[in-house]
C-alpha positions, 0 to 999 in steps of 0.5 A, spaced: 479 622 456 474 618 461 473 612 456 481 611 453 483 611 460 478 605 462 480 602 456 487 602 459 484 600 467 486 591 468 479 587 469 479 587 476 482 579 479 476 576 482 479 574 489 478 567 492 473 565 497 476 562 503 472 556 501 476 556 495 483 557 498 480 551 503 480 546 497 486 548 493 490 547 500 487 541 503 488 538 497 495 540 497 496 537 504 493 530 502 498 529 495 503 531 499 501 526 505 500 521 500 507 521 497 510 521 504 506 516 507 503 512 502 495 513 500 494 508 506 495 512 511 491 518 508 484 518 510 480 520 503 485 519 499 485 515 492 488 509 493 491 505 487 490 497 487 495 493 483 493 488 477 494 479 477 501 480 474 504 485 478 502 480 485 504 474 481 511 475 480 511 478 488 508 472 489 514 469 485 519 472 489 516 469 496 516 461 494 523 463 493 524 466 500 521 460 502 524 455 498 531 457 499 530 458 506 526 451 506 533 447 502 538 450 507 534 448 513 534 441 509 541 441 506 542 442 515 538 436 517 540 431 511 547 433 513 545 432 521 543 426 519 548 422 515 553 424 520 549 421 525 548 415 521 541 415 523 537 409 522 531 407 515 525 408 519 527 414 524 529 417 517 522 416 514 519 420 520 525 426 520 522 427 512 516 426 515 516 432 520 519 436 515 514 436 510 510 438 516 514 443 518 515 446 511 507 447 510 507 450 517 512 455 515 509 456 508 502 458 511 505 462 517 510 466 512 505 469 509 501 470 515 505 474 519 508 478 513 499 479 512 497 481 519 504 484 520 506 490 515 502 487 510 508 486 505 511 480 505 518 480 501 515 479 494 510 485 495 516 489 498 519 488 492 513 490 488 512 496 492 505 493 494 501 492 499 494 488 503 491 492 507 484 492 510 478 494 504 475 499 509 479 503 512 486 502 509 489 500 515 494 493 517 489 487 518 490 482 524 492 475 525 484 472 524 483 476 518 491 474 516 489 466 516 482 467 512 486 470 507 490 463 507 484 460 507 482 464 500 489 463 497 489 456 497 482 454 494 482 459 490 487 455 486 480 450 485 479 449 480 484 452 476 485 459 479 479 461 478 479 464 484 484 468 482 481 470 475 476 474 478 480 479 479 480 481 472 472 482 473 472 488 479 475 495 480 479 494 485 482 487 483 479 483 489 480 476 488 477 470 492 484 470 498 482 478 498 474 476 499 475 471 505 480 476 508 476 482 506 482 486 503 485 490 497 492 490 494 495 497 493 500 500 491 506 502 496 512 505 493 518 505 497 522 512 497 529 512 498 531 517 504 533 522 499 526 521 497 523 522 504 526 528 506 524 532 499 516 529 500 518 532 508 519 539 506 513 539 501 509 537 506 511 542 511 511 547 506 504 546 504 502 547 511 495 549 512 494 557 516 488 561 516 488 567 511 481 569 510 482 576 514 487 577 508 482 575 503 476 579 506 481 585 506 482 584 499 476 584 497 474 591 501 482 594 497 478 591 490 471 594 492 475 600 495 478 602 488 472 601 484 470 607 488 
């Protein structure tokens, strides 16, 4: 009778420690904070960097923001001009501080969206963003410009600058090199999206229960008795 019925008895479960239950739940918190957050925003958390191709075709879409606005500021300025009848040499100069002004709004496009959110339109549209190579968090003006700095020499010769990217983990080329950044993944959520990942988030809320843990492992020695 004695040994059919401790045939019959379960294997005693082995109760988790409170360092364990620690883990399994920080680590719940962290993924959820990442999907509401972004894995920017989260210390310790995995970042994702974006490959060449991905930032090439934001890029893409920001020479046509800035070519579109740049035409339209044109097509004012021309039609300005020709209602005025302005002469040749007061022509040349207006082309002139136009070519000035559009190189100023070019840079500055990109250093304000930089040192801004860190996502211009293209990399908004790609769900990408630059942000600082230690901590993850948004740059500043200074470091925006030598980001600017790094984008145009990396075009010499023949983008070479960019081509290293392909040749480290983090896809860092020399513009990320001058303004000591990365490029990570940034996904934008729509606010069914956001409203999900907020209850996830709170569902996965961290509270004490080694008081629970200790008692089961008493009930467990208990019973073997």
């Amino acid at each position: 009778m004695t040994s059919a019925a401790s045939s019959n008895e379960q294997p005693p479960i082995e109760a988790q420690t409170p360092s364990e239950l620690d883990t399994a739940t920080n680590r719940a918190q962290v993924e959820a904070a990442v999907r509401l957050r972004g894995s920017a925003a989260v210390k310790g958390a995995p970042q994702r960097y974006v490959g060449l191709v991905t930032r090439l075709l934001g890029f893409v879409v920001d020479v046509l923001v800035i070519n579109l606005v740049a035409a339209f500021s044109w097509a004012v300025v021309a039609l300005t001009m020709s209602a005025l009848n302005v002469p040749d040499k007061v022509d040349s100069a207006i082309v002139g501080i136009m070519g000035i002004l559009y190189l100023i709004w070019a840079g500055g496009y990109f250093v304000a969206f930089w040192s801004g959110t860190g996502q211009t339109p293209g990399a908004r549209a790609l769900e990408f963003r630059v942000v600082d190579a230690e901590d993850g968090k948004p740059i500043k003006l200074g470091r925006a410009l030598a980001r600017l700095a790094g984008m145009l020499l990396g075009a010499l010769p023949f983008f070479a600058g960019y081509i290293v990217g392909l040749f480290n983990a983090r896809c860092r080329c020399l513009l990320d090199v001058f303004g000591d950044t990365v490029v990570i993944d940034a996904p934008v959520y729509t606010v069914a999206d956001r409203r999900r990942m907020a209850r996830e988030a709170t569902t996965s809320q961290y509270t004490p229960r080694h008081s629970a843990v200790e008692q089961r492992i008493k009930s467990d020695s208990s019973d073997a008795f």
